[in-house]
N, C-alpha and C positions, 0 to 999 in steps of 0.2 A: 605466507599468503593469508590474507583477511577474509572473512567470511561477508558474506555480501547480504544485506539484511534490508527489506525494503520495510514501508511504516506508512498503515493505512489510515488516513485521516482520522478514526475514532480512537486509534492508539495514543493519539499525541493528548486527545482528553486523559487519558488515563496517564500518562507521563506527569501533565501538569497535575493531576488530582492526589497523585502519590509521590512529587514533589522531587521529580528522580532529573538526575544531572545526567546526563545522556554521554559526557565524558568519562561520567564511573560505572555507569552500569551497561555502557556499550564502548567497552574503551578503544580509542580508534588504533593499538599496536594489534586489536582481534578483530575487530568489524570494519567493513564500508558500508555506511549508511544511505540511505535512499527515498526518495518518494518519487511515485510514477508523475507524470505532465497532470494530468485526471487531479491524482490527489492536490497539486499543487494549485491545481486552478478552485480546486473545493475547498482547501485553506487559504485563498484569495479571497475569500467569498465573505466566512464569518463573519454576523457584522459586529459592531461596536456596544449593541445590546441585542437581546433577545428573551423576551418575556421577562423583561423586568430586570433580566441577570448581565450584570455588565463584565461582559466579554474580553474588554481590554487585555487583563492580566492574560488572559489566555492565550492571544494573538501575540500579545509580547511574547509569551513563554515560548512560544511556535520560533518568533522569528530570531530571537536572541541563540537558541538551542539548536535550529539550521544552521548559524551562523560562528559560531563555536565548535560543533559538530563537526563543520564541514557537511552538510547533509546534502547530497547530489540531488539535481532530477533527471530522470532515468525518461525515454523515449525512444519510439522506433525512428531509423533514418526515412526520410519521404521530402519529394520535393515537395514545395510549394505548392503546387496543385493535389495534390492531397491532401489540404486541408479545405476546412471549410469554409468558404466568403463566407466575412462579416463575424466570423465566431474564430475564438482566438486557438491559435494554433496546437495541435494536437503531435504535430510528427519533428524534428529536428532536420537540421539541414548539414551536411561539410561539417564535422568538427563538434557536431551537438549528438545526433542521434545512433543509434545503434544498432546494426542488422539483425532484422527479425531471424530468431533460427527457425531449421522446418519445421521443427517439436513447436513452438511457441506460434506459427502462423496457423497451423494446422488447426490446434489448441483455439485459435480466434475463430477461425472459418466453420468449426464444426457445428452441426444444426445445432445440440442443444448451447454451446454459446450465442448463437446467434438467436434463439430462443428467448433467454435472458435480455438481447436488449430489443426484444419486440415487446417484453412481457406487459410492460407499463407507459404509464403518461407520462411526459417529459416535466418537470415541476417549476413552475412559474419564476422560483429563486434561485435558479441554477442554472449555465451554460450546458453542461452538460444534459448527455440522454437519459434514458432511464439505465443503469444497472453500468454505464458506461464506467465509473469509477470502477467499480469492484471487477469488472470485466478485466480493468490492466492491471489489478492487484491479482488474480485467481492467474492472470497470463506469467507475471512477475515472480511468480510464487513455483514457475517451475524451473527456475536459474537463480532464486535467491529464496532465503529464508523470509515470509511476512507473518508480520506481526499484526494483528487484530484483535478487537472485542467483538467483532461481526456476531451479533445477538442471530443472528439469521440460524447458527449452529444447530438452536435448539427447537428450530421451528418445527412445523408438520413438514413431509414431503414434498407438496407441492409449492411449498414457500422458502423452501430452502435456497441462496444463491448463488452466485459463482464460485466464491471463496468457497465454500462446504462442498462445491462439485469438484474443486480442485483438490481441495485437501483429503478427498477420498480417491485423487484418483490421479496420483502422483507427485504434489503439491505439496510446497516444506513450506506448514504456516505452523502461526504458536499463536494459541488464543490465551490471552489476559489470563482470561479465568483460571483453564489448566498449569499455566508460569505459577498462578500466584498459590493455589495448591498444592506446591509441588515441595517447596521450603525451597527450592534454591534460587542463585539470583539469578537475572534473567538471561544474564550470559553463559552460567554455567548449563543453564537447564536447554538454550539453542545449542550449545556445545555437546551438551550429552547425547540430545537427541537427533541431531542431524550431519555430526560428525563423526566420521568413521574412525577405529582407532589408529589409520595409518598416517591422520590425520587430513587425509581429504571431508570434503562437504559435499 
């Protein structure tokens, strides 16, 4: 059995920046790989430059490295009217998406998640709300391992965001930083820490 590993939008910068084939350093006979709907719709998004820095290679590295991967997207089942008119679809249908468990709805509906995405303004370059991504990553993170740089880690208290609410409070994430301090590869280091010796995850 593979261990289920989701990848939050800022990780795939760090993938392409440290130049890592996603075949060797997450080999598919140990992991299933993953991005939430959210993330997919925010690496939809990046454009083809951005302040000057052409983006291209990066967008290729994304999609060539899904695509080799096998990289899933991961969503809750909901019909059609659960989504949003006019904004592209968030929930799967028959055959795509997947039942929310109680731990993970619960996890959504609770004030301080639902805090998180009142907290802010919705931003002019993005379909999504505010904190909506990291909301289905912090959710993601309690039936799979996620991987992030979420800078948010090291913030003050009240800025801290979903991902650092979940990671304290039942959530199997692995920040960049901590992997890359650690000396081992990235596989060994979600293997040590989040696999038990009888080999369950």
């Amino acid at each position: 059995m593979t261990i289920s590993v989701t990848i939050d939008s800022c990780a795939w910068n760090f993938f392409f920046d440290n130049e890592y084939d996603l075949c060797v350093e997450l080999p598919p006979e140990r992991f299933s790989l993953f991005i939430t709907r959210e993330v997919e719709l925010e690496l939809d998004q990046i454009p083809d430059q951005s302040q000057g820095v052409d983006k291209r290679p990066l967008k290729d590295y994304i999609r060539t490295s899904i695509q080799l991967r096998n990289v899933e997207t991961s969503c809750f089942f909901g019909f059609s009217e659960a989504n949003v008119p006019g904004e592209p679809a968030r929930y799967g249908g028959f055959g795509q998406g997947t039942f929310e468990s109680d731990i993970e709805r619960d996890w959504r509906q609770r004030e301080e998640t639902q805090r998180f995405l009142r907290s802010s303004t919705k931003r002019a370059s993005t379909v999504l709300g505010p904190n909506e991504a990291d909301v289905s990553l912090a959710v993601a993170s309690l039936s799979s391992v996620l991987i992030t740089v979420d800078q948010k880690k090291g913030a003050k208290l009240g800025k801290k965001g979903p991902i650092h609410d979940a990671a304290i409070n039942g959530g199997r994430v692995v920040y960049t930083e901590d992997f890359k301090s650690s000396g081992l590869t990235l596989a060994d280091f979600i293997e040590k820490r989040f696999v038990e010796p009888s080999g369950a995850s």
